[in-house]
TIVO-2410 file (N, C-alpha, C; in nm, 3 decimals):
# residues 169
REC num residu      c1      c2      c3 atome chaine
REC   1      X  -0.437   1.374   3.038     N      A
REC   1      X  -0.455   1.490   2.952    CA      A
REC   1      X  -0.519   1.449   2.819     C      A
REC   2      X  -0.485   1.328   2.788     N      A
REC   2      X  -0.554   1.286   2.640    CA      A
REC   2      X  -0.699   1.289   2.703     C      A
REC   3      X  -0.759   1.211   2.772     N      A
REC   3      X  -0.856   1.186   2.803    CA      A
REC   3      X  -0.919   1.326   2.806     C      A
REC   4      X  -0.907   1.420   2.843     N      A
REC   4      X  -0.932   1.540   2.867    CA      A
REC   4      X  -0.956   1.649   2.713     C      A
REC   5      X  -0.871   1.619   2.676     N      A
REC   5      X  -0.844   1.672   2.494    CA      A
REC   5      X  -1.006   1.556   2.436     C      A
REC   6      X  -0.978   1.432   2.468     N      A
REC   6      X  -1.058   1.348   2.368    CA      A
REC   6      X  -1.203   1.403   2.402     C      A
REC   7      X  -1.243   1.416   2.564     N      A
REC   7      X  -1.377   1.488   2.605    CA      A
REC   7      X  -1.421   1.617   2.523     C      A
REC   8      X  -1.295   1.677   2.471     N      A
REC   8      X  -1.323   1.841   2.434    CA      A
REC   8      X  -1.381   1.820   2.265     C      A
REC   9      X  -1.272   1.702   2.222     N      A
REC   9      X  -1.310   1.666   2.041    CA      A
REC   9      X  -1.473   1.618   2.021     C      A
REC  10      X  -1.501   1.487   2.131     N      A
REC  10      X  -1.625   1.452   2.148    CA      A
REC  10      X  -1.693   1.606   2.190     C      A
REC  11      X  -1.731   1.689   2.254     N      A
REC  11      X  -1.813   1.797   2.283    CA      A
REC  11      X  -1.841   1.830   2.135     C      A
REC  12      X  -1.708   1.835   2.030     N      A
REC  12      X  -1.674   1.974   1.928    CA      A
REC  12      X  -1.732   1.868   1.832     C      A
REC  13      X  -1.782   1.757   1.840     N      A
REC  13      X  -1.781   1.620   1.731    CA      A
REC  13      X  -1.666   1.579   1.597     C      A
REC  14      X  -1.578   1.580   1.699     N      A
REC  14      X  -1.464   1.576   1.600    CA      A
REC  14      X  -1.390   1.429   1.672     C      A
REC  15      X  -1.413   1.331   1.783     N      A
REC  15      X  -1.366   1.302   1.833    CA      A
REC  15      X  -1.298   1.162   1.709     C      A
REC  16      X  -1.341   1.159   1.657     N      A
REC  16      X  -1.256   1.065   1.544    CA      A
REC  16      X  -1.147   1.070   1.528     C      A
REC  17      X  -1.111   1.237   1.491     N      A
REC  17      X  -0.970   1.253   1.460    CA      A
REC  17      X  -0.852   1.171   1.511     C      A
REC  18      X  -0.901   1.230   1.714     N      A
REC  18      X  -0.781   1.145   1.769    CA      A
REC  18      X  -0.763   0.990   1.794     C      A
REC  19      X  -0.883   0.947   1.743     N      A
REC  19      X  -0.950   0.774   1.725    CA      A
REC  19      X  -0.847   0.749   1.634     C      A
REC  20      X  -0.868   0.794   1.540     N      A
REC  20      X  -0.810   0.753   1.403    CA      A
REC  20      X  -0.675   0.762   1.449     C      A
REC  21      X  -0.623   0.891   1.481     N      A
REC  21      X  -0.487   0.894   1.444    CA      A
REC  21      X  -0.371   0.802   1.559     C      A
REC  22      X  -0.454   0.754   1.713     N      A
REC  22      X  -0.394   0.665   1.769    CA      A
REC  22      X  -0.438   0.528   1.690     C      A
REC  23      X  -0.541   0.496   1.617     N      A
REC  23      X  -0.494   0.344   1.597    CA      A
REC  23      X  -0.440   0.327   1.453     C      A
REC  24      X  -0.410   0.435   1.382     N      A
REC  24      X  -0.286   0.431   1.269    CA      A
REC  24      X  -0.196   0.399   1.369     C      A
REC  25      X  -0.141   0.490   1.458     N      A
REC  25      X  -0.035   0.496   1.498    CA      A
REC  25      X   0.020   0.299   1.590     C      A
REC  26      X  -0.090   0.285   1.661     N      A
REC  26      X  -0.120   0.134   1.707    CA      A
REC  26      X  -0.032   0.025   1.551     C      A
REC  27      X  -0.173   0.099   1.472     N      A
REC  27      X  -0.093  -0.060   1.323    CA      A
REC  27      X   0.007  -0.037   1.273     C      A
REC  28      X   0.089   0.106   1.280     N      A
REC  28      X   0.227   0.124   1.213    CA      A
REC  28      X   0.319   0.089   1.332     C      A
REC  29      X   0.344   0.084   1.475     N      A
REC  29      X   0.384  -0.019   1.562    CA      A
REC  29      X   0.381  -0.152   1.528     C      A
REC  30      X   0.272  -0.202   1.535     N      A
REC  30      X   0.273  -0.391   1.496    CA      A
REC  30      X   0.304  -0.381   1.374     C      A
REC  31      X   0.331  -0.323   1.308     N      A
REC  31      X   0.326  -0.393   1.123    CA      A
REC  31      X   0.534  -0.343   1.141     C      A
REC  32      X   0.575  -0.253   1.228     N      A
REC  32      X   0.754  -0.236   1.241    CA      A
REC  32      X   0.801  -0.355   1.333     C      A
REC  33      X   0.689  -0.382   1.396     N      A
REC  33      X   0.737  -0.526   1.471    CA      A
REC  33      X   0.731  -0.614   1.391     C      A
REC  34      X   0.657  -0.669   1.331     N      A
REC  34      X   0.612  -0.768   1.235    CA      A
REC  34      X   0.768  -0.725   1.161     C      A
REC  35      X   0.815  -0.661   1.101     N      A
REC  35      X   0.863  -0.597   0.951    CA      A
REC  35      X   1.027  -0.603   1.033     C      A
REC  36      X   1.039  -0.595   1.164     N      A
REC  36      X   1.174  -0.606   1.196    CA      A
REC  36      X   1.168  -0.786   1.241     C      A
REC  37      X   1.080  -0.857   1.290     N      A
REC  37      X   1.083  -1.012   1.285    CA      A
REC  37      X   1.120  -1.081   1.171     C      A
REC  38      X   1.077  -1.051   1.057     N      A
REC  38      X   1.106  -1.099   0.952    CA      A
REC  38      X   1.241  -1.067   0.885     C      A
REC  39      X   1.257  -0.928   0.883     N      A
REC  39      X   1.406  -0.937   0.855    CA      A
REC  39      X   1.489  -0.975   0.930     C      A
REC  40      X   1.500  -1.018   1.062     N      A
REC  40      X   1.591  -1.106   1.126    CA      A
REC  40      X   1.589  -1.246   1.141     C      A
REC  41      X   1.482  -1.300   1.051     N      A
REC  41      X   1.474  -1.443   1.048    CA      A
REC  41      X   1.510  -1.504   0.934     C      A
REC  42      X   1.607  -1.599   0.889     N      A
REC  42      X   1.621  -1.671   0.846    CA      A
REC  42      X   1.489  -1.695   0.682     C      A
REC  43      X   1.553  -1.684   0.572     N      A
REC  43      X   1.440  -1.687   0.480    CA      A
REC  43      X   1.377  -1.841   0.485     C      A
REC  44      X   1.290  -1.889   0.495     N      A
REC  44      X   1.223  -1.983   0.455    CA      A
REC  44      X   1.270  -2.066   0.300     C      A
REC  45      X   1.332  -2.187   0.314     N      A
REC  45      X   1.343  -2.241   0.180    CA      A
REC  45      X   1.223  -2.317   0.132     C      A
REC  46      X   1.250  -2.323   0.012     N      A
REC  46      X   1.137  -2.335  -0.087    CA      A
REC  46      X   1.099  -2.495  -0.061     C      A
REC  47      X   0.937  -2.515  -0.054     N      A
REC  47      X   0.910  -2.669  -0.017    CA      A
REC  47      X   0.933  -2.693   0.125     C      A
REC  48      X   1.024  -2.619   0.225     N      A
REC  48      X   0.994  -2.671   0.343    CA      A
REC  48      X   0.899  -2.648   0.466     C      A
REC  49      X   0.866  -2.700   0.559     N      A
REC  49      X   0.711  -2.713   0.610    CA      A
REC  49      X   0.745  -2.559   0.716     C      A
REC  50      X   0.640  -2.508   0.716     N      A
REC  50      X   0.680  -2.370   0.793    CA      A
REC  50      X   0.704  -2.398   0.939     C      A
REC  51      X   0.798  -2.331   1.006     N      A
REC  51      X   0.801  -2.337   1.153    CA      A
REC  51      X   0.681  -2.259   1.185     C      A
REC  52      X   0.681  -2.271   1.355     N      A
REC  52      X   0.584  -2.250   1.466    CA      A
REC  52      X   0.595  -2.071   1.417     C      A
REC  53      X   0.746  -2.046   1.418     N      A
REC  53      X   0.755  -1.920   1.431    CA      A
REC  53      X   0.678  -1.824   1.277     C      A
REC  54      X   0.696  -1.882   1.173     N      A
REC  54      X   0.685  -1.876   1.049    CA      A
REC  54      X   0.512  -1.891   1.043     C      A
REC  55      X   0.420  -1.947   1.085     N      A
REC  55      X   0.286  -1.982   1.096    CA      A
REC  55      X   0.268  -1.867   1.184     C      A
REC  56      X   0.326  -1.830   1.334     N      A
REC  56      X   0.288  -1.725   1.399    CA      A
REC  56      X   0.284  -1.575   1.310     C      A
REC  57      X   0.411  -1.585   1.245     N      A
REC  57      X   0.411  -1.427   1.188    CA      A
REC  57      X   0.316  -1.419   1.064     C      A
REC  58      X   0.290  -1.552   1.017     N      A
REC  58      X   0.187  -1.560   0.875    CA      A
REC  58      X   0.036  -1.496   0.929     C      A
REC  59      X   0.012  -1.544   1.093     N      A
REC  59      X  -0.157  -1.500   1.153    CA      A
REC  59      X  -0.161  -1.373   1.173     C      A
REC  60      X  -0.006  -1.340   1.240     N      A
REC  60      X   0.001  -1.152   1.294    CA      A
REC  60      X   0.012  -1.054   1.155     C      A
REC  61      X   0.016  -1.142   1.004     N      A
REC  61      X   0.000  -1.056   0.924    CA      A
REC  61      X  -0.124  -1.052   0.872     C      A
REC  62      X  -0.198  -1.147   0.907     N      A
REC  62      X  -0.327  -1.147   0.872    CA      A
REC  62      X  -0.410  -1.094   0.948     C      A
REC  63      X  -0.380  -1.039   1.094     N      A
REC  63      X  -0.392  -0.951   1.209    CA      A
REC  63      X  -0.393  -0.811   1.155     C      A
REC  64      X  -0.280  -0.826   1.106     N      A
REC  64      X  -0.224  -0.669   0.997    CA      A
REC  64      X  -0.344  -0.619   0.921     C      A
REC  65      X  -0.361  -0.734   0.864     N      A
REC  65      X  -0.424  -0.693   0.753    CA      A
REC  65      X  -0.580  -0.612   0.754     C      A
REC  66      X  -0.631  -0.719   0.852     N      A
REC  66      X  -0.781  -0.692   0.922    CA      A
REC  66      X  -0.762  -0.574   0.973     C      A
REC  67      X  -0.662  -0.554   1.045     N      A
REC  67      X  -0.666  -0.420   1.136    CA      A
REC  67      X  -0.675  -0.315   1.032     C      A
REC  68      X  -0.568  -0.331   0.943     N      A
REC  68      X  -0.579  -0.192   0.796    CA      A
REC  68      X  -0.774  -0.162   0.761     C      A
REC  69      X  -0.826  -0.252   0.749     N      A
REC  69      X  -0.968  -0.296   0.709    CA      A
REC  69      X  -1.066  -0.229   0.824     C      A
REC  70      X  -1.021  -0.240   0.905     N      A
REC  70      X  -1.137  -0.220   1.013    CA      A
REC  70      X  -1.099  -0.060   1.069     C      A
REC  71      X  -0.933   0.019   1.050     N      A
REC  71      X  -0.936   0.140   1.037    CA      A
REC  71      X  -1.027   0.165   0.873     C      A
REC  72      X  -1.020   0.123   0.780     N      A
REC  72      X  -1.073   0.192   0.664    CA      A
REC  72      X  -1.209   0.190   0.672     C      A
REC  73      X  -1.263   0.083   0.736     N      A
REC  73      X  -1.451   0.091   0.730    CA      A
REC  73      X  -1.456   0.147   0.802     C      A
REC  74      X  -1.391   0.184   0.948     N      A
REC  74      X  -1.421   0.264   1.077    CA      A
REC  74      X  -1.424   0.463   0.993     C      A
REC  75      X  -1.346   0.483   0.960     N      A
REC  75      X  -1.302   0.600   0.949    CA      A
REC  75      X  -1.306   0.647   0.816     C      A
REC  76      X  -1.312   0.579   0.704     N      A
REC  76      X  -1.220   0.611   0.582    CA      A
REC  76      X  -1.350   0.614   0.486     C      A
REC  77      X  -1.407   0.524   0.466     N      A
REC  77      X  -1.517   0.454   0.411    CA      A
REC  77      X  -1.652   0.502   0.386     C      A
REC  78      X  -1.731   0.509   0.249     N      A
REC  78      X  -1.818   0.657   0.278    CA      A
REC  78      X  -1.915   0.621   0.361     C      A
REC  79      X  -1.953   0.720   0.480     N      A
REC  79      X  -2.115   0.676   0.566    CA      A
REC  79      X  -2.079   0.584   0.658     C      A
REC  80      X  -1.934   0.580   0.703     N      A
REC  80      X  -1.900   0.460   0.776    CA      A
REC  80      X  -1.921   0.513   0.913     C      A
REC  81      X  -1.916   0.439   1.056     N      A
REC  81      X  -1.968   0.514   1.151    CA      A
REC  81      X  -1.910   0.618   1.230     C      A
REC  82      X  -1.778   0.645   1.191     N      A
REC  82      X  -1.693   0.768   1.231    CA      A
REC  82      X  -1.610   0.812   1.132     C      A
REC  83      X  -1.669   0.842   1.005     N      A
REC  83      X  -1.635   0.888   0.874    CA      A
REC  83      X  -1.541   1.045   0.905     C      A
REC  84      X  -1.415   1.025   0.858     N      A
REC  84      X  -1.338   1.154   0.915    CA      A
REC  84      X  -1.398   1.285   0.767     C      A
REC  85      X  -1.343   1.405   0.803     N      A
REC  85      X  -1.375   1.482   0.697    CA      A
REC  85      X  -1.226   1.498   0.646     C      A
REC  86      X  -1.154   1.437   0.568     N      A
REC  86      X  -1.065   1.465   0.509    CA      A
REC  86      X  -1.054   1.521   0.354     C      A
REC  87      X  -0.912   1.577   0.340     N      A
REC  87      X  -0.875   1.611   0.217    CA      A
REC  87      X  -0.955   1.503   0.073     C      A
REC  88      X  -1.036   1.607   0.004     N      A
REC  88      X  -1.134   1.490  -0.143    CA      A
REC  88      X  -1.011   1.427  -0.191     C      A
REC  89      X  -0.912   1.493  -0.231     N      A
REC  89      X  -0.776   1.406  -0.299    CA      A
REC  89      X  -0.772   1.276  -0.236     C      A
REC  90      X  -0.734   1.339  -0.098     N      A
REC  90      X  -0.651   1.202  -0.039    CA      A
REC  90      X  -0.751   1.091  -0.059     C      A
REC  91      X  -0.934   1.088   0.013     N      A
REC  91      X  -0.994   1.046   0.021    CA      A
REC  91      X  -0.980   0.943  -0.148     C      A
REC  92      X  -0.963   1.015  -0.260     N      A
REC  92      X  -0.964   0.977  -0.406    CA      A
REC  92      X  -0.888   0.873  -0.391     C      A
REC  93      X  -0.756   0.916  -0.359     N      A
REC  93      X  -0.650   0.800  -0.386    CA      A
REC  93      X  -0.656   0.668  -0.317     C      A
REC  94      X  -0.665   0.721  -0.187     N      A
REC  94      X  -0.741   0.564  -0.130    CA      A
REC  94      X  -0.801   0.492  -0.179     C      A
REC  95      X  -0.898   0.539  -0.244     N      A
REC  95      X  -1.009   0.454  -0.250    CA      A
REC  95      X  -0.984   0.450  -0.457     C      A
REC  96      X  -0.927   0.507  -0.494     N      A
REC  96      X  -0.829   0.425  -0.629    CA      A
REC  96      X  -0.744   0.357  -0.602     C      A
REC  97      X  -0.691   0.330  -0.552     N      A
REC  97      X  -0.603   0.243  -0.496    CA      A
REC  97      X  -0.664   0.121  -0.431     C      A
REC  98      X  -0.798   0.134  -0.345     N      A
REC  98      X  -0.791  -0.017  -0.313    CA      A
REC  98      X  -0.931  -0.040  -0.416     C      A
REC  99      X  -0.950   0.021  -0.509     N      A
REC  99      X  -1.008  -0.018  -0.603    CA      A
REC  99      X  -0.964  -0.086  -0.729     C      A
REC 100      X  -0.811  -0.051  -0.760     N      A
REC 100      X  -0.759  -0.108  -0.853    CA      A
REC 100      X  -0.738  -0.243  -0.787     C      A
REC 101      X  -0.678  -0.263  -0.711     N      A
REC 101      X  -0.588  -0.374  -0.610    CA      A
REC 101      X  -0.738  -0.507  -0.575     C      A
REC 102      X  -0.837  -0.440  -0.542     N      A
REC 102      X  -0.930  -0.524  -0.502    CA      A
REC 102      X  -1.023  -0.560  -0.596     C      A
REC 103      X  -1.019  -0.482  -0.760     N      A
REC 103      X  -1.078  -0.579  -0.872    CA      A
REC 103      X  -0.972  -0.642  -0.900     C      A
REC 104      X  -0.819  -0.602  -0.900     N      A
REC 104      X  -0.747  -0.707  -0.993    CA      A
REC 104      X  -0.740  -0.870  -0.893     C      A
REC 105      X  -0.711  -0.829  -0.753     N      A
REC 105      X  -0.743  -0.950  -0.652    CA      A
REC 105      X  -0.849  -1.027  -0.693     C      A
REC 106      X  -0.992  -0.948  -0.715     N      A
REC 106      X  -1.149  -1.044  -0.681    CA      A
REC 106      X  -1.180  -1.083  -0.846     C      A
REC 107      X  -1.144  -0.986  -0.869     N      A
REC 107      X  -1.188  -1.021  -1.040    CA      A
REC 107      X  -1.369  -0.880  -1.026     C      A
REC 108      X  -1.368  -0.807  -0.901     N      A
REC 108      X  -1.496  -0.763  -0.907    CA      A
REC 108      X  -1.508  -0.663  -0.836     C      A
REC 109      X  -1.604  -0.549  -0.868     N      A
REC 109      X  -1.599  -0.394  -0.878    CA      A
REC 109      X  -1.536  -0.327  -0.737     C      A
REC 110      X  -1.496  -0.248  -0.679     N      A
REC 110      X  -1.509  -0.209  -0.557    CA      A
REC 110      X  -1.611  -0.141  -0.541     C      A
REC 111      X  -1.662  -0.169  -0.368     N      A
REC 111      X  -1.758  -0.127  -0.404    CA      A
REC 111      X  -1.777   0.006  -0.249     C      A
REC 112      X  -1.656   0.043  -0.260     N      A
REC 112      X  -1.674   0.110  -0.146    CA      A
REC 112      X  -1.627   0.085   0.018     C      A
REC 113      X  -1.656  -0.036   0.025     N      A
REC 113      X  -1.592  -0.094   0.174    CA      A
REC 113      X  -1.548  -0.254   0.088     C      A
REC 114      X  -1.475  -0.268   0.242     N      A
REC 114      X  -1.360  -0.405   0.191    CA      A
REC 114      X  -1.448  -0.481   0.310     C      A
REC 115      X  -1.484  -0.587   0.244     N      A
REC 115      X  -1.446  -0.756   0.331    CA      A
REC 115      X  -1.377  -0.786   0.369     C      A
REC 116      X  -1.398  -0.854   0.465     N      A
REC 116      X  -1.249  -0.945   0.509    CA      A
REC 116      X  -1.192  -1.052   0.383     C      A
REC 117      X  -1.309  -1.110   0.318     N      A
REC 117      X  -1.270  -1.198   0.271    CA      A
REC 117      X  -1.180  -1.162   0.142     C      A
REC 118      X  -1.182  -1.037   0.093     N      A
REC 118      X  -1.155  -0.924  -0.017    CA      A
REC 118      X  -1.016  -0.903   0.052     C      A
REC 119      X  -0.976  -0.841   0.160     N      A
REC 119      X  -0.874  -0.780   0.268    CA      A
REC 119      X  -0.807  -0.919   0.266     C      A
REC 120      X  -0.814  -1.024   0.266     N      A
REC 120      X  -0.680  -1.113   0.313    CA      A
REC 120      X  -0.602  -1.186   0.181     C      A
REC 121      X  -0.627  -1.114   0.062     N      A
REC 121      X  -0.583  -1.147  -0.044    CA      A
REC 121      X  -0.462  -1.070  -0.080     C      A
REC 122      X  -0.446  -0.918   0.019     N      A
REC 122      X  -0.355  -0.860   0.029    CA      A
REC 122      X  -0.208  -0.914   0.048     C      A
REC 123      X  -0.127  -0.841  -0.025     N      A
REC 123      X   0.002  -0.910   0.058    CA      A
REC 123      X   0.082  -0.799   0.083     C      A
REC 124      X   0.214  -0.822   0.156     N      A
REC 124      X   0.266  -0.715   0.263    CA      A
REC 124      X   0.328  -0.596   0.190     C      A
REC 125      X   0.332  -0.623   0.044     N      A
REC 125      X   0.359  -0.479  -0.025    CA      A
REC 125      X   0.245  -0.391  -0.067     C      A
REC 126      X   0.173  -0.454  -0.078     N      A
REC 126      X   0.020  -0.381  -0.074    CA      A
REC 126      X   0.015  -0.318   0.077     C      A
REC 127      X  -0.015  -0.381   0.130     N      A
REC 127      X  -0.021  -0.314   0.308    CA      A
REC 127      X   0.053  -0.205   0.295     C      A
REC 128      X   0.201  -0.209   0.307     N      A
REC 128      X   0.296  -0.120   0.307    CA      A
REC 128      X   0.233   0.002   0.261     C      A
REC 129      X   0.177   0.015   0.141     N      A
REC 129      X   0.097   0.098   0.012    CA      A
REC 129      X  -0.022   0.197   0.073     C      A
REC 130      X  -0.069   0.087   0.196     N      A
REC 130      X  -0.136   0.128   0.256    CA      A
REC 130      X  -0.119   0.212   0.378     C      A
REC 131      X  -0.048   0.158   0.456     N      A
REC 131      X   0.068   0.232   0.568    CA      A
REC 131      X   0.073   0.396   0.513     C      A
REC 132      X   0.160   0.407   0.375     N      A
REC 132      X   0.169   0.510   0.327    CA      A
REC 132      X   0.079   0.650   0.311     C      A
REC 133      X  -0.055   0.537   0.271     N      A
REC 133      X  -0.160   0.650   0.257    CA      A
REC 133      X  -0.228   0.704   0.376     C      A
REC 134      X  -0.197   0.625   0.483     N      A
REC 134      X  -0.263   0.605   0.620    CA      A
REC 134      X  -0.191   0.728   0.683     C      A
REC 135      X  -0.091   0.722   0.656     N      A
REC 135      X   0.045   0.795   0.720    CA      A
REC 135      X   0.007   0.944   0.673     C      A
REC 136      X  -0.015   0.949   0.543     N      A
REC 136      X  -0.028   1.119   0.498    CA      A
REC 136      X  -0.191   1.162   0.526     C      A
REC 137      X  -0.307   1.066   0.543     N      A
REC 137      X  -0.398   1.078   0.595    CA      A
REC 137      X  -0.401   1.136   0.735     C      A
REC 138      X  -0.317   1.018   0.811     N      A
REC 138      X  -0.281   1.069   0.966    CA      A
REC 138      X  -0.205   1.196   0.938     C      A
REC 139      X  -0.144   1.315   0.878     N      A
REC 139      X  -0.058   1.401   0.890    CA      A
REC 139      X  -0.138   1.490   0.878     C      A
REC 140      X  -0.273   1.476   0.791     N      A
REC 140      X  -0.365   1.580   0.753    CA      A
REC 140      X  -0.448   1.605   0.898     C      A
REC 141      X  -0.497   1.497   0.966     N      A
REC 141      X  -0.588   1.498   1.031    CA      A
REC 141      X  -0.499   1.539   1.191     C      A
REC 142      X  -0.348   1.539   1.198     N      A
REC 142      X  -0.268   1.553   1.283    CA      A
REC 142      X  -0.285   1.748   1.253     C      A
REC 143      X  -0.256   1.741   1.170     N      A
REC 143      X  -0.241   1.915   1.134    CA      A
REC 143      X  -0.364   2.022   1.173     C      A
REC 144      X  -0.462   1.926   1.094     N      A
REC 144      X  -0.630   1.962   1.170    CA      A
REC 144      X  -0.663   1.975   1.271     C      A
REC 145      X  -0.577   1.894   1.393     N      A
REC 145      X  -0.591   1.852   1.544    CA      A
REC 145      X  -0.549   2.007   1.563     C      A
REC 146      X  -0.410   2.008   1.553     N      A
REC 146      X  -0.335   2.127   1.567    CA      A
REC 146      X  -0.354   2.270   1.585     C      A
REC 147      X  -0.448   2.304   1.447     N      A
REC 147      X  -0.452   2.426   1.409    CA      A
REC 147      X  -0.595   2.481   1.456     C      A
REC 148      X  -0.684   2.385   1.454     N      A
REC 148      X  -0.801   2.399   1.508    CA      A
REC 148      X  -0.864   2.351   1.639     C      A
REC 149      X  -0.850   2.235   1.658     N      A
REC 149      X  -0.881   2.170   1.803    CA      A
REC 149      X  -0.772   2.215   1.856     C      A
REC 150      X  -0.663   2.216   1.887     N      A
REC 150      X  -0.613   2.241   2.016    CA      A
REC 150      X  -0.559   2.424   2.088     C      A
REC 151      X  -0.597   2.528   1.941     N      A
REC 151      X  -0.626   2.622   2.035    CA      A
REC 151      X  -0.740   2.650   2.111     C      A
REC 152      X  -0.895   2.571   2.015     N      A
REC 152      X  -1.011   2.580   2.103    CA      A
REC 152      X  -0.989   2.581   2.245     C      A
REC 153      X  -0.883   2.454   2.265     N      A
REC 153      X  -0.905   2.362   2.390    CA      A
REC 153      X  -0.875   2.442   2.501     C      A
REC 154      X  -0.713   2.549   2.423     N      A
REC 154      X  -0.622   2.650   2.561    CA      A
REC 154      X  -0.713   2.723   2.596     C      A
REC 155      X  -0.833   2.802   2.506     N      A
REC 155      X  -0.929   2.908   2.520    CA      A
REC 155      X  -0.978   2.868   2.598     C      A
REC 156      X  -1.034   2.739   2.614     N      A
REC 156      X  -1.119   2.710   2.741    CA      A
REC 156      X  -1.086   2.703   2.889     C      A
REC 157      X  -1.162   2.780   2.918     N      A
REC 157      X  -1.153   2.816   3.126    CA      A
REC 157      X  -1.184   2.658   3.177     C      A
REC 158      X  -1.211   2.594   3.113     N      A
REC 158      X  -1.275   2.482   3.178    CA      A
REC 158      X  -1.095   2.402   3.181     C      A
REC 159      X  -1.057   2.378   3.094     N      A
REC 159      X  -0.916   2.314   2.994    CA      A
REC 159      X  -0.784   2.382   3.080     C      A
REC 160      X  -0.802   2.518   3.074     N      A
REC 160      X  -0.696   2.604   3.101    CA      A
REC 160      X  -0.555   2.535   3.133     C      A
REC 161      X  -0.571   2.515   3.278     N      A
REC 161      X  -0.485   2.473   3.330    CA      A
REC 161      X  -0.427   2.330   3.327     C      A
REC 162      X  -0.554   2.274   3.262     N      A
REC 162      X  -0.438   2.125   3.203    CA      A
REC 162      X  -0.359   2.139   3.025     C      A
REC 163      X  -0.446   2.259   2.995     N      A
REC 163      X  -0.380   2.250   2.864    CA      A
REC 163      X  -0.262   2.333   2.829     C      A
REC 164      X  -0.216   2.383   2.918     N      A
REC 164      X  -0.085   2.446   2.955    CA      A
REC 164      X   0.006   2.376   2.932     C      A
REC 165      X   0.015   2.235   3.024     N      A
REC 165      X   0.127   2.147   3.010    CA      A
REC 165      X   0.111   2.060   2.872     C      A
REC 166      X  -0.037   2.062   2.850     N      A
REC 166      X  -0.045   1.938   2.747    CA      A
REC 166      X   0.024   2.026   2.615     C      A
REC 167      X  -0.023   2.132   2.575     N      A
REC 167      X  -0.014   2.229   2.473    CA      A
REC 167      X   0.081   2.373   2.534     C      A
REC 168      X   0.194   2.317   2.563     N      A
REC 168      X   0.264   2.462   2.597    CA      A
REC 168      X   0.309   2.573   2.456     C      A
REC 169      X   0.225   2.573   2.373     N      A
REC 169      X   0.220   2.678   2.257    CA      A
REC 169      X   0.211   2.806   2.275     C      A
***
């Protein structure tokens, strides 16, 4: 049935929406995995050489991190190649936000999209920061799905009968 919904967004050129809002949903999974590993491990003392396990969760946050980066140039980012149409606010704060964060990191302007090399200077309360904005981004573009794409979808004779079960509204 997704597959079916995603055909109808692609027809309507909206198919981003549900792009976007499954791979938020993808990095706020790994980043609660990540975020429940660490609080059940043992803190790291100061000066000693990191375990296997401690080096693994250091790469999957740097995994984290890229992934935040590659939703924001994918979707977020102006002219990027599946640029969503969201709320100007929200769009504002984002991008004040990783504008403050990424001159005080580089020492140098934002300039619109993030590097990787810019992106791994982050650390996991920044991310978090990010999660946040991702989250009320995803709620806007969840609501948008809602109110507009998915009665199109029931209207359609073509849809009908799968969008019954998918959308019993």
């Amino acid at each position: 049935l997704r597959s079916l919904f995603r055909e109808f967004l692609k027809g309507n050129f909206c198919e981003e929406n549900l792009s976007f809002w499954l791979d938020v949903e993808d990095f706020k999974r790994r980043f609660n995995l990540t975020s429940s590993a660490v609080a059940a491990a043992p803190a790291a003392r100061a000066g000693a050489k990191a375990t296997p396990g401690q080096a693994a969760m250091e790469r999957h946050h740097e995994s984290l991190i890229q992934m935040a980066f590659v939703i924001y140039n994918t979707y977020l980012a102006q002219s990027s190649q599946c640029e969503l149409n969201i709320d100007h606010g929200l769009r504002n704060e984002l991008s004040g936000y990783l504008s403050d964060v990424i001159t005080n990191l580089t020492g140098k302007a934002f300039q619109g999209r993030v590097e990787m090399e810019q992106a791994n200077a982050f650390n996991a309360t920044q991310l978090q920061t990010m999660i946040r904005l991702y989250e009320r981004i995803q709620t806007h573009v969840f609501r948008l799905m809602a109110t507009d794409s998915v009665p199109k979808v029931r209207r359609l004779s073509s849809y009908a009968c799968h969008s019954r079960s998918l959308f019993p509204i």
